[in-house]
Every structure is written in structure tokens, then in C-alpha cells.
N, C-alpha and C positions, 0 to 999 in steps of 0.2 A: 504494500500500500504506500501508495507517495502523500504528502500530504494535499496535493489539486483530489484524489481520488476519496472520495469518503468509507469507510468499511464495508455499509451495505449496498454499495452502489455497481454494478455490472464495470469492466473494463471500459475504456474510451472505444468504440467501433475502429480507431486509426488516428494515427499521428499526422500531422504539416509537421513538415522538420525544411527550417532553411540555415546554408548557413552560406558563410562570403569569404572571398580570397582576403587571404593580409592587405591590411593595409587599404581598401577601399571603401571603408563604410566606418569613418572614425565619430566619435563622439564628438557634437560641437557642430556639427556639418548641418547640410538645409532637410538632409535625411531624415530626424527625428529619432533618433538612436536610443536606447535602456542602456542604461550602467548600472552597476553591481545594487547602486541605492533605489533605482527605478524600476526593479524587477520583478514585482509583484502587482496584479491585476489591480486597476483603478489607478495606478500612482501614472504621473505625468512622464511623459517621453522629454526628453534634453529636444530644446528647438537650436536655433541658428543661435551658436555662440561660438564667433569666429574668435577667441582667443583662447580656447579650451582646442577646436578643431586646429589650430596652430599648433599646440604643444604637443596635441598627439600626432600630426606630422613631423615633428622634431623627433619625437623617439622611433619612431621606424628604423629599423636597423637597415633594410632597403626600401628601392623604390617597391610600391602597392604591386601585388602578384594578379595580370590581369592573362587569362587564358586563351592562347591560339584555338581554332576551329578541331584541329587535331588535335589540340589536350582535353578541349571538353568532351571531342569522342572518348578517349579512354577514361575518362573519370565517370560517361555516362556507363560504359561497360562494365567500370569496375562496381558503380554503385549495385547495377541489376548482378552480377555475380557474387555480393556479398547476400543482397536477398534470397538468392537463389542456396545459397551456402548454408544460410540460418532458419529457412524453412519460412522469411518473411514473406509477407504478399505485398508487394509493389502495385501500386494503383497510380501513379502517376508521376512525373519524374519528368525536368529541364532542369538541362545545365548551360549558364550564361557563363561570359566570361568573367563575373566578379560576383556571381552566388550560384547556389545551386538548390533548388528546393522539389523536394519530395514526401509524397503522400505514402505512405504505409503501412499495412496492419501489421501485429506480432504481438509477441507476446512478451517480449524485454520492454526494459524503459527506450523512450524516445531521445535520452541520452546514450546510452548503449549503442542504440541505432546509429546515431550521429556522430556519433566515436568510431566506429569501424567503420563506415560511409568514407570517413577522413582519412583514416589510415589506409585504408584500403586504397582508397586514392591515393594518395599519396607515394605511397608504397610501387603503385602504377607506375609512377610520371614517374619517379627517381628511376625503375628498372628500365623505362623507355628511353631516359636519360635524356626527359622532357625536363626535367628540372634536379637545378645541383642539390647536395646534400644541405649545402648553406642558404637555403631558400626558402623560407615560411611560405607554405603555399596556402593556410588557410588562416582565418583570424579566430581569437582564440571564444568557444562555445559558439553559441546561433542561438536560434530562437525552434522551441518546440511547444506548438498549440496541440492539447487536445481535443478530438473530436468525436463529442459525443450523440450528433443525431445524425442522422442517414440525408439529409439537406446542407449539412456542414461539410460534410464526406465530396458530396458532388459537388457544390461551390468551391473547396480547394481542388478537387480534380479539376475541375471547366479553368480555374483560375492558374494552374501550373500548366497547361497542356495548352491554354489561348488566350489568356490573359498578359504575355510576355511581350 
């Protein structure tokens, strides 16, 4: 039980799980980004505060990790091969060049999922030698919405598959 989940309550139907390359989606920006204090429901998104979004491009240790056409195919391959590996059901899936978001049932956390989604990936591009060992390819956690009616399900699927 996580605590979004209540005791007597059925499993979420499926996760949204999105997350972003390094360095593209910093705090501060026109984005509207959650930081560590923002990250529970109701509390307010960070809006445009270009002296926050300055500092966290000052700490980037490189330039923002932005995906060729060929990298997003192998991180889309690698995503569906870890589903395929874990017995998850894939229900919908795009990968842009600076996020990647997918719908999925299972039965692990939508952290777990998000965690081997990344490695997996990653693990890709280093073997294809799409990307050096010295290279943040992703930024650090994402965002995972649970989804609990069969109407939330389809709106994230219509939403990752033609909303992009």
C-alpha cells in the first residue's frame, strides 16, 4: 500500500508515468515544474522565476540531453522490452526528444516502472554507444499519476499517442 492508495481500495486500473532528459525541464522555467516542497496534490506548481531557472542552469554539469530520431527509437524499444520482460501491459507509449511518457498497467509501483524504463534505457544508448558513460541522459525522478477510472485510462492513452 502506498500512501495515494487507501487499504480498502482496488489497485489504480494503470499508471501515466512521464519523465524528461537532463537538463530540459528545470525549475524556474515558463514550464511550471514541482520541486521536492511542491509535490503533493493541491500544492502550487513553481511558475516563471527566471533567477531560480538561472541557477539551475549553472549547475548542469553538461549541456540538456536532447534525443536524435535514432535514440528515441531504441529507448522506444527498450521501454516495450522491459514491459515485455516484467509481464507489464503497455497501453500506450511516445518518446520525444526531451521526455518520454507512458501509460501502463502492472502490478509494481509506478516508481519501479520508471526506474527500469530509465535504466533500461539507458543501458541501450551506452551499449549502442549513442551516448558516453559521462552523460546524464535522464533528469532525476518524473512524474507518476495514478489512474483510477476506465475515462482517465483513455484520456492518457488519446493524450500520449495524439496529443504530442
Amino acid at each position: 500500500m502506498t500512501p495515494m492508495q487507501p487499504a480498502s481500495s482496488p489497485p489504480p486500473l494503470a499508471y501515466f508515468i512521464t519523465f524528461r532528459t537532463y537538463g530540459t525541464w528545470l525549475h524556474g522555467d515558463d514550464n511550471w515544474s514541482i520541486d521536492d516542497r511542491r509535490n503533493l496534490p493541491g500544492q502550487p506548481a513553481l511558475g516563471n522565476m527566471p533567477g531560480l531557472a538561472k541557477y539551475e542552469r549553472e549547475q548542469l554539469k553538461h549541456p540538456p540531453t536532447v534525443m536524435s530520431h535514432e535514440q528515441r527509437q531504441l529507448v522506444d524499444h527498450a521501454v516495450r522490452g522491459v514491459c515485455e520482460h516484467r509481464a507489464w501491459r503497455l497501453l500506450a507509449l511516445n518518446v520525444r526528444t526531451n521526455h518520454v511518457h507512458v501509460v501502463v498497467q502492472g502490478e509494481d509501483s509506478p516508481e519501479k516502472m520508471m526506474g527500469d524504463f530509465k535504466r533500461w534505457a539507458t543501458r541501450r544508448l551506452r551499449e549502442a554507444a549513442m551516448m558516453s558513460a559521462e552523460t546524464n541522459v535522464w533528469a532525476v525522478h518524473g512524474s507518476t499519476r495514478w489512474l483510477w477510472r476506465p475515462e482517465e485510462v483513455a484520456e492518457k492513452v488519446d493524450y500520449v499517442l495524439n496529443g504530442q
